[in-house]
N, C-alpha and C positions, 0 to 999 in steps of 0.2 A: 532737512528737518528744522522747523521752528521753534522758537522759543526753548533754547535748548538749555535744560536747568545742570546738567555735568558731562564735560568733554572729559573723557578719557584718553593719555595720552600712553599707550603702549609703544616703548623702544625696543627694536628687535635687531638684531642679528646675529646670524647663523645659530638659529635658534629652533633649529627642525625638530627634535625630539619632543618640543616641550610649546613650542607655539600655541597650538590649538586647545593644551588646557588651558593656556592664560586665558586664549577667546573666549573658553566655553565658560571661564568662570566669570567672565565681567557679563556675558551673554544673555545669565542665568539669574542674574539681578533682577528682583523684581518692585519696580517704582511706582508712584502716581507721579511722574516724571520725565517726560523724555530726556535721554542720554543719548550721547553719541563716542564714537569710537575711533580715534586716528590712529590708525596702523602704521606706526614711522620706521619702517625699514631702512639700514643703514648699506645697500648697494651689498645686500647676504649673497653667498654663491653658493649655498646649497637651496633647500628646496622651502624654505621661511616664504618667501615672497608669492609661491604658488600654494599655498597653504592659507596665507591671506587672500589672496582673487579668490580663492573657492569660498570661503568662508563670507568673502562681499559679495556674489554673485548669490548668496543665502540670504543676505541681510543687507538689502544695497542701500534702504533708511540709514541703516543702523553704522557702518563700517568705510572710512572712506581711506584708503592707502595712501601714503605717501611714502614713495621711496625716493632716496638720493640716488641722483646718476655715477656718483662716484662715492667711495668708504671716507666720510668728514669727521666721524667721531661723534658722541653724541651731545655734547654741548653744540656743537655748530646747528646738529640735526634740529636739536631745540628751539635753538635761535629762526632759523629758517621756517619751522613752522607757526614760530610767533609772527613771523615775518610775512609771510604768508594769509593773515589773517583764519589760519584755523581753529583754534581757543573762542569757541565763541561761548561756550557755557560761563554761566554765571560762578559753579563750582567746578575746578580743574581738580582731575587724580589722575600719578602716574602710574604703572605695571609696566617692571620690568617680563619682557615675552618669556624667561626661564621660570617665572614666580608666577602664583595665583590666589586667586581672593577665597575666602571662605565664609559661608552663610550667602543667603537668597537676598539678605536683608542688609548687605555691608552699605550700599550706597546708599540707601533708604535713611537706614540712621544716621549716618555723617553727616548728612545734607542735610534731616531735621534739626540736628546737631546745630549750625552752625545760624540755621534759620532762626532758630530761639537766643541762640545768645552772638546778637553781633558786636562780643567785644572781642572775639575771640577770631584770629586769623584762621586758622587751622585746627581741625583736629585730627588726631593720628588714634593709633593700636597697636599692639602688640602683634607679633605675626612670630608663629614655628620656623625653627632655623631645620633644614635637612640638609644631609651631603648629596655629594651625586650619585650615591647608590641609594638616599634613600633614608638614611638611617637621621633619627633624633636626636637634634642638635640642641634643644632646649629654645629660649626663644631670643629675639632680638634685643629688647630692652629689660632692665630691670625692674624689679618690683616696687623699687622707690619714686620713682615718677607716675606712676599709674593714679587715678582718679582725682589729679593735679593739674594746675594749672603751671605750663610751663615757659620762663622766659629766654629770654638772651643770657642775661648773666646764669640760670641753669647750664645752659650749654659751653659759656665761657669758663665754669666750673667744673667741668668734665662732665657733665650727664650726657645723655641724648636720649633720643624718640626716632621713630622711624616715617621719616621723609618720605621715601617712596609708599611706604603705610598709612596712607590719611588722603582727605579731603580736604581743599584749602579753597581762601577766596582767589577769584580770577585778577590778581596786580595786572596783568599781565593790556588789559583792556585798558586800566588807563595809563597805564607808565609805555608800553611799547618798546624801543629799543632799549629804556635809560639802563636795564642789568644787561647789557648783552656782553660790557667788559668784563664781567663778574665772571660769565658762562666762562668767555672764550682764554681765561685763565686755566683752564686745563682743556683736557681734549674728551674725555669723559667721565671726569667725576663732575657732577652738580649738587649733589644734596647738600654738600655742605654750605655754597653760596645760597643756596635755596634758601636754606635756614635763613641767613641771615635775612633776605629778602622777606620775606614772608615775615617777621617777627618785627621789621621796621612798620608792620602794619596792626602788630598786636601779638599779644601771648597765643601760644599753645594749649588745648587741653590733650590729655592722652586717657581713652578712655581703658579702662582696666575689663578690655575684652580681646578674643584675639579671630581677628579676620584677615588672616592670608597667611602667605607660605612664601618664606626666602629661601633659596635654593641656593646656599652657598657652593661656590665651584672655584676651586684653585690648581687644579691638575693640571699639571701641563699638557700642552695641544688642546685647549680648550679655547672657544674665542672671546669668553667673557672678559672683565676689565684685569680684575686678580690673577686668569691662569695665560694672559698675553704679556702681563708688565711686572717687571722683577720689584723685588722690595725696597730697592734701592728708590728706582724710578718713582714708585709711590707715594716714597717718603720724600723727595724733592717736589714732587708734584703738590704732596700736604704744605711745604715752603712755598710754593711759588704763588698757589691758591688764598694760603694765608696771608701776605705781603701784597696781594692786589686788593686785599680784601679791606686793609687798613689803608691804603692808598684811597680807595673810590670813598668811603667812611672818613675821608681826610682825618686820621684818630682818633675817631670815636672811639672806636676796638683795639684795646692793646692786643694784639698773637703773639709778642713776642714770647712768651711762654713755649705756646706751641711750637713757635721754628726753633726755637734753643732745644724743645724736647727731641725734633725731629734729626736737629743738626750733630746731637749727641748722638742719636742712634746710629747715624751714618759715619760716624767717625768710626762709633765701636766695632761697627759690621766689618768696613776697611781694616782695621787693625786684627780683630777675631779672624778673617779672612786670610789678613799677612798678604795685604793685595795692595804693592805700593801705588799702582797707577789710580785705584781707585783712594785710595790715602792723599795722594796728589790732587783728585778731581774735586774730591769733598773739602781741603783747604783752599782751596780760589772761592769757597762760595763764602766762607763763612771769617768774619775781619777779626783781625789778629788777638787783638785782645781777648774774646767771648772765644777763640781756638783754645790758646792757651788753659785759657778754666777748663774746657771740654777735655781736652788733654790730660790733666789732671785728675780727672774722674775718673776718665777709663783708664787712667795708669793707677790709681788706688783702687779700682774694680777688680782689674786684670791680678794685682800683688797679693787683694785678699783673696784672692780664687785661686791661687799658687798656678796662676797660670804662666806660666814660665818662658814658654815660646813666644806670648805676644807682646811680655813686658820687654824682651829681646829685641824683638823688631821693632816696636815703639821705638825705645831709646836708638834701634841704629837710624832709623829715619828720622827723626825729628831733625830740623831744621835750623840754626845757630840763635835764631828768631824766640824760637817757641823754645827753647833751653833757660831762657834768660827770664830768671825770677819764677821757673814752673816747680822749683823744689818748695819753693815759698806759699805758692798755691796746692801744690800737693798736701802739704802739712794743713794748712787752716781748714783743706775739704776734709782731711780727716779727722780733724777736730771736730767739726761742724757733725761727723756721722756719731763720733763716740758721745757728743753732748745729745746727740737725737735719742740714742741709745741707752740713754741714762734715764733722760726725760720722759722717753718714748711717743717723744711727736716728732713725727716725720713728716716734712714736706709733704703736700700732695702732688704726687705726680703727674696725679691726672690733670691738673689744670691747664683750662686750654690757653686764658688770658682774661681781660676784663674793659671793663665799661670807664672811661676816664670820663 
């Protein structure tokens, strides 16, 4: 196909139940624009991958496969078919293969969208959250971003928009490898580097309409990202993706917010668990001093919760290290919660980090 104005990049695997509505709804678009469709299977061993040749052997303009010969994850999968020279449309949109778009007209508008105003990298939408049976989950982002222009420091302030939810300009044509460090920091989450990628080239609009369907899934035995990888894993995974992220940005982006938010939760999880080897895993990551504070949090957490058991094991694990000067820190973080509580401004938790 020539002059192709939006490459769609649907990632799939083991995605049998639910493939062919993703097909049928990017299918069902209707453009004064040719579009194209990479079908990026990640080496599925149910029946995803013959579900795609049926549907190309339909549409063999429109749909061209690509699957890995081996399970890489879908950051590599990405990378590989940047690598590849697939991406040739002018405007790139992803679809995850369990999720689908809604309206005849999604792609139509996004790409007007972006055609009229090129200050704007990307625009996104709103999309229905369901579970796996089905039911209404409300939707993905909030009302307060909606028919706004959105930036970095939005997102380094806790907001978001839905990445896999929009249409963006194609970086990808003139940068080539230079994000591929970014990807190959996790093994499949990307929207969050995306973000950042995408926004080094301009703000976001998010338009206050809703075209598509996230099908949230976290059940176990399921093959999606949530119902294969524990919370634990996800939360080191939000550190490791954060920390490569200020590394390649050589400081532009402070995260450190984010990994202290991330590095507390994992502490708390360890201790509420009463799991000392994971107690153990989670202190090698995270240096001494910024443990210490953390410690003290979830030991004033665990006290006001008369949680009795884990204040217990706290103190029998802690280490002769993290003893020394943690009453002194205990005391100022609960001074710091009764002055919040007097005042009634509390920190924002949500924040992810900032723009130095």
């Amino acid at each position: 196909m020539e002059n192709v104005k939006v490459t769609v990049w649907l990632s799939t695997y083991n995605q049998e139940p639910y493939v062919a509505q993703a097909l049928d709804s990017i299918l069902m678009q209707k453009t004064d624009f040719p579009f194209e469709i990479i079908a990026a299977d990640d080496c599925s061993t149910d029946r995803t991958q013959e579900i795609i040749l049926d549907y190309q052997k339909r549409y063999p303009d429109m749909i061209i496969p690509y699957f890995t010969p081996e399970n890489i994850g879908g950051c590599r999968k990405l990378t590989n078919c940047i690598d590849a020279g697939l991406f040739r449309g002018e405007y790139l949109s992803y679809l995850e293969g369990d999720d689908y778009w809604l309206g005849e007209d999604r792609l139509q508008t996004l790409a007007d969208f972006l055609d009229a105003h090129p200050e704007y990298s990307r625009v996104s939408h709103r999309r229905k959250v369901i579970d796996e049976n089905g039911t209404d989950k409300g939707y993905d982002i909030p009302e307060s971003v909606l028919g706004k222009s959105f930036t970095i420091e939005n997102f380094l302030a806790g907001e978001n928009y839905s990445d896999f939810g929009s249409v963006f300009r194609n970086y990808y044509k003139k940068c080539g490898s230079k994000y591929h460090a970014l990807f190959w920091a996790s093994r499949n989450v990307l929207d969050f580097q995306d973000m950042f990628i995408t926004q080094d080239f301009g703000p976001v609009y998010v338009l206050n309409a809703v075209y598509g369907v996230y099908r949230s899934r976290s059940s176990a035995g399921g093959t999606n990202y949530n119902s294969i990888t524990s919370l634990a894993k996800r939360r080191r995974d939000s550190i490791s993706i954060a920390q490569t992220v200020e590394r390649f940005y050589q400081g532009k982006y402070d995260l450190s917010p984010l990994i202290r938010r991330d590095r507390f939760r994992l502490l708390e999880q360890a201790v509420s668990a009463q799991d000392e080897a994971e107690l153990n895993r989670v202190r090698e990551d995270i240096p001494l001093a910024q443990r210490k504070e953390l410690l003290a949090e979830v030991l004033y957490l665990a006290q006001r919760g008369k949680r009795n058991v884990e204040v217990s094991f706290l103190r029998q694990h802690l280490l002769p290290e993290e003893k020394k000067g943690l009453m002194a820190l205990l005391a100022a973080y609960t001074a710091q919660r009764v002055k919040s509580k007097l005042t009634g401004i509390r920190p924002d938790e949500r924040l992810r980090g900032y723009v130095r």
